[in-house]
C-alpha positions as CSV (number, residue, x, y, z in Angstrom):
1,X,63.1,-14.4,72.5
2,X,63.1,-12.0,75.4
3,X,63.8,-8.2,76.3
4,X,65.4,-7.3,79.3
5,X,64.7,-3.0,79.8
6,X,68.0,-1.1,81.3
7,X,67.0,2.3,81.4
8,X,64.5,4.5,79.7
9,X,64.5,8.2,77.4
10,X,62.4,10.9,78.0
11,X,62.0,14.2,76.4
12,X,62.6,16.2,79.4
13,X,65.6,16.4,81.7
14,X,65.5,15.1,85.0
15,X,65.2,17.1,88.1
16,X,65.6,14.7,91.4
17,X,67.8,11.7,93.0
18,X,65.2,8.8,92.6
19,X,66.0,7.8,96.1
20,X,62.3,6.4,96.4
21,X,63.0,4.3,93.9
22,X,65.9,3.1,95.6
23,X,64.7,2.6,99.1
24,X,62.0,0.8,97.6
25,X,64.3,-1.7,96.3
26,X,66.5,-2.0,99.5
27,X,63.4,-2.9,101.2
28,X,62.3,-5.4,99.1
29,X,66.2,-6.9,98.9
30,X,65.9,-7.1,103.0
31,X,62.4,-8.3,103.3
32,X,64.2,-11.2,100.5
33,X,66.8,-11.8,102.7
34,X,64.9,-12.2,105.7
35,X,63.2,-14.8,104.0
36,X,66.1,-16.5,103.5
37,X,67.1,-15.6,107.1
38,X,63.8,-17.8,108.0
39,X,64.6,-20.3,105.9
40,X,68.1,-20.9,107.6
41,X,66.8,-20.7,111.0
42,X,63.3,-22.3,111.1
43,X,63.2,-24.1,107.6
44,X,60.6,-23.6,104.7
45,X,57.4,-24.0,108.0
46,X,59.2,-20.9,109.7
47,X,59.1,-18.7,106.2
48,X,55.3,-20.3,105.6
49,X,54.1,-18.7,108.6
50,X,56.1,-15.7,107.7
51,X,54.5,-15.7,104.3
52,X,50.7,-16.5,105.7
53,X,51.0,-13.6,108.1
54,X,52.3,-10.8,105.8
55,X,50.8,-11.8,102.3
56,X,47.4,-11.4,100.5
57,X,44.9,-14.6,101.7
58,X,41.9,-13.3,99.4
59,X,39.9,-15.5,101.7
60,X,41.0,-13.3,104.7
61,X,39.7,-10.4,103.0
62,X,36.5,-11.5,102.1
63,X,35.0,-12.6,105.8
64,X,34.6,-8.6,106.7
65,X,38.5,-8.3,108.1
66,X,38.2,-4.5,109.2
67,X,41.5,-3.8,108.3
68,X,44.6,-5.8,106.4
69,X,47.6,-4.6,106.8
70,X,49.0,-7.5,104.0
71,X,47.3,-5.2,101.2
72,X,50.5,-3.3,101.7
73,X,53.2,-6.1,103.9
74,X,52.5,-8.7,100.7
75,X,53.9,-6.0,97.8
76,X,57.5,-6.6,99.8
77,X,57.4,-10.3,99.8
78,X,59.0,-12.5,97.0
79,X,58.6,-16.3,96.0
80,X,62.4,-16.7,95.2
81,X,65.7,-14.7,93.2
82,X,63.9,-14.9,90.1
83,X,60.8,-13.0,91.2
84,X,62.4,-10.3,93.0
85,X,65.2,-10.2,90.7
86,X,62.3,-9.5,87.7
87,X,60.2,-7.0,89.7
88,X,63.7,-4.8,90.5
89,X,64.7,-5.2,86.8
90,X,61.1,-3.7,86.1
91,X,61.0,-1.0,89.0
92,X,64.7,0.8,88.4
93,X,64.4,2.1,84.4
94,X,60.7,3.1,85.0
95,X,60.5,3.8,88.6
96,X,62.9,7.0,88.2
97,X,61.5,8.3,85.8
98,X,58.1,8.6,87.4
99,X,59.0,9.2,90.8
100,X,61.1,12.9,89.1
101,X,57.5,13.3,87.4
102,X,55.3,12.8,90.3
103,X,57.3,14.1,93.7
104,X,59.0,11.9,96.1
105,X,55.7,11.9,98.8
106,X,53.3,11.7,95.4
107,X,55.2,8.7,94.1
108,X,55.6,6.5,96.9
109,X,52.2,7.0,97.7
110,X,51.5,6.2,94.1
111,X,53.3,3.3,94.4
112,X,51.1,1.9,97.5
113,X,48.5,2.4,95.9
114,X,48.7,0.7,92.7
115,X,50.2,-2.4,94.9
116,X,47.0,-2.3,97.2
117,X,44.5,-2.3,93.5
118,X,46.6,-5.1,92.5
119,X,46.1,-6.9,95.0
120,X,42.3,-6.1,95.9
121,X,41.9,-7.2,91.8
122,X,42.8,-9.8,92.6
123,X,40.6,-10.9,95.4
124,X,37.3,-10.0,93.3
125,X,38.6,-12.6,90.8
126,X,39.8,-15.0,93.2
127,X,37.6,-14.2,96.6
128,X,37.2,-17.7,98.1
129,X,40.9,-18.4,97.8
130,X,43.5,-19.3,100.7
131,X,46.5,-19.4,98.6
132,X,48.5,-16.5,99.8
133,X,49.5,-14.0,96.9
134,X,52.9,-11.9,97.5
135,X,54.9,-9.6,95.3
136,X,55.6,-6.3,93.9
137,X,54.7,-6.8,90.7
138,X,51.2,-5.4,90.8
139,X,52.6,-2.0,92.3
140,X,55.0,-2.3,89.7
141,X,52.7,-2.8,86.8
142,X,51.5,0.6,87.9
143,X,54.5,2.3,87.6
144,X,55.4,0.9,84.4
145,X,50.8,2.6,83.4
146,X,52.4,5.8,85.3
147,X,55.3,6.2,82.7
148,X,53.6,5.3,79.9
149,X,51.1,7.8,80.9
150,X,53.8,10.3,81.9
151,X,56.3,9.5,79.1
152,X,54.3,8.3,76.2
153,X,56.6,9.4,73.7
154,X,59.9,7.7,75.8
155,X,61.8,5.1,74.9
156,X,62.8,2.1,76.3
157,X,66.6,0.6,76.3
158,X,67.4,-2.6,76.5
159,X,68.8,-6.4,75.8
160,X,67.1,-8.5,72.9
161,X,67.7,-11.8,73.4
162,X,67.3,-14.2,70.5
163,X,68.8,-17.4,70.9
164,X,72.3,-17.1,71.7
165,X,72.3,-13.5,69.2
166,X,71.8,-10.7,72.1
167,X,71.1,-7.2,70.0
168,X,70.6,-3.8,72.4
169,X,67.7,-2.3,70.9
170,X,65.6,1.0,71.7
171,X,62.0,0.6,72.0
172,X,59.3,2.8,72.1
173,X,57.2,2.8,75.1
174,X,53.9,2.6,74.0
175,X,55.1,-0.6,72.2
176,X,56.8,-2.3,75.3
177,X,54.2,-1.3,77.6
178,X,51.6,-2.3,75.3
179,X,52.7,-5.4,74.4
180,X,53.4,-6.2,77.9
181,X,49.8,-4.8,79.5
182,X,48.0,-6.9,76.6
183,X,50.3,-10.2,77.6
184,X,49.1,-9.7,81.1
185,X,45.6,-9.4,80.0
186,X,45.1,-12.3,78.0
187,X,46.7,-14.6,80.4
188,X,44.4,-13.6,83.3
189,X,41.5,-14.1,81.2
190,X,42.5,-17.4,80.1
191,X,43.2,-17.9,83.5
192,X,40.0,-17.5,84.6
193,X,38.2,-20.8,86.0
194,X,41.3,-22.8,85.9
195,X,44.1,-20.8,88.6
196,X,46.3,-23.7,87.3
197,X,47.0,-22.2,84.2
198,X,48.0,-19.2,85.6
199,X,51.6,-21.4,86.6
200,X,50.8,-19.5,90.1
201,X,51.1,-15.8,88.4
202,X,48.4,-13.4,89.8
203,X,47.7,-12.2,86.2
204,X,44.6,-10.5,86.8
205,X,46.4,-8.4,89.9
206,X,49.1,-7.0,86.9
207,X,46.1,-5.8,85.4
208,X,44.4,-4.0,88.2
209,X,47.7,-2.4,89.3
210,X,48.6,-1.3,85.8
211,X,45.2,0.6,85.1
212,X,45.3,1.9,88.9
213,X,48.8,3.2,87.5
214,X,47.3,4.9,84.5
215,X,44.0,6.3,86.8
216,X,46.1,7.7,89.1
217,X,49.5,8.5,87.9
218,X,47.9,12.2,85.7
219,X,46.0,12.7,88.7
220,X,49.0,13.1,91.1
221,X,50.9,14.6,88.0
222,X,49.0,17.3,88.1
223,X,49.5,18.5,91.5
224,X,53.2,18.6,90.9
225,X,53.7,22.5,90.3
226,X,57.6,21.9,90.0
227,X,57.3,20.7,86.8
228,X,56.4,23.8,85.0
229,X,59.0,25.1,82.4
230,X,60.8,21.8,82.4
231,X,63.6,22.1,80.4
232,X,63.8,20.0,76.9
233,X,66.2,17.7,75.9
234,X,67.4,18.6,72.6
């Protein structure tokens, strides 16, 4: 049994084109396809050093590196279709909704940020690590704290999948959300100790981006003066 989200309801109307949201997708669709690119032309060593110049080496971090420009490179790199193809199903129905909350400067901004806690959560759990770590789904994980934080009485849309049986349902957001922050949670604990559990997920880095989404989504909220007298949906 699985959900797959489609869109999201809010209370109030929107006022802006997400075209944040959407450049941040094209850029992680071309950074995929110049992987593949790499792959075509220089074979799976060629996207390796690609990968080890541009993604999160905790190890790298952790020998006094003045600066690391992969804290923010690694949140546009992807391990194949499936895990950018997740990430983008996750950014589009949330990432609207609180880039129109937050500002277009605020939210992509926002965005960085939660993507750089992720990933510096997860070099305090795993310092001494040279396994690269890569992906948007920390900075992602913020956005989904940021509407929940923005939105909390919104609902979520989307595909249950039972079996074969697929049922659209509406879910509440603190449910989806919820269920999905405590999922994350749990598995980087158990993770803890032994990475191999993990299956190669950064668990602990969902976690850190997800609270760095609920820290700092009201925060930038509330500089946002255009959203006074925001009209209702009735």
């Amino acid at each position: 049994m699985f959900f797959i989200p489609y869109g999201a309801r809010e209370a109030t109307r929107r006022q802006r084109f997400p075209y944040v949201t959407y450049l941040l997708l094209g850029a992680n669709v071309a950074v995929f396809l110049l992987q593949l690119y790499l792959i075509f032309a220089w074979g799976e060593i060629g996207l390796q050093r690609f990968i080890d110049m541009f993604a999160v080496v905790p190890a790298d971090i952790t020998d006094g590196t003045p600066l690391e420009l992969s804290l923010i490179t690694a949140m546009f790199l992807h391990s194949g279709l499936l895990h950018i193809a997740g990430n983008m199903l996750y950014l589009l129905p949330f990432g609207d909704n609180v880039e129109d909350r937050l500002g277009h400067g605020r939210y992509i901004l926002f965005y960085l940020l939660c993507g750089i806690a992720a990933s510096l959560t997860h070099v305090a759990f795993e310092p001494h690590s040279f396994i690269p770590a890569l992906g948007a789904s920390g900075a992602i994980a913020g956005v989904l704290a940021g509407y929940l934080a923005l939105h909390p009485r919104g609902v979520v849309k989307g595909f249950l999948f039972i079996f074969i049986i697929l049922l659209r349902v509406d879910l509440p957001a603190v449910v989806f959300v919820g269920f999905w922050f405590v999922l994350q949670l749990f598995s980087g604990v158990a993770a803890l100790g032994n990475p191999a559990t993990a299956g190669g997920v950064a668990f602990m880095a969902h976690v850190g981006g997800f609270v760095g989404g609920l820290v700092l989504a009201p925060l930038f909220a509330a500089t946002n003066r255009k959203w006074r007298n925001v009209p209702v949906v009735s």
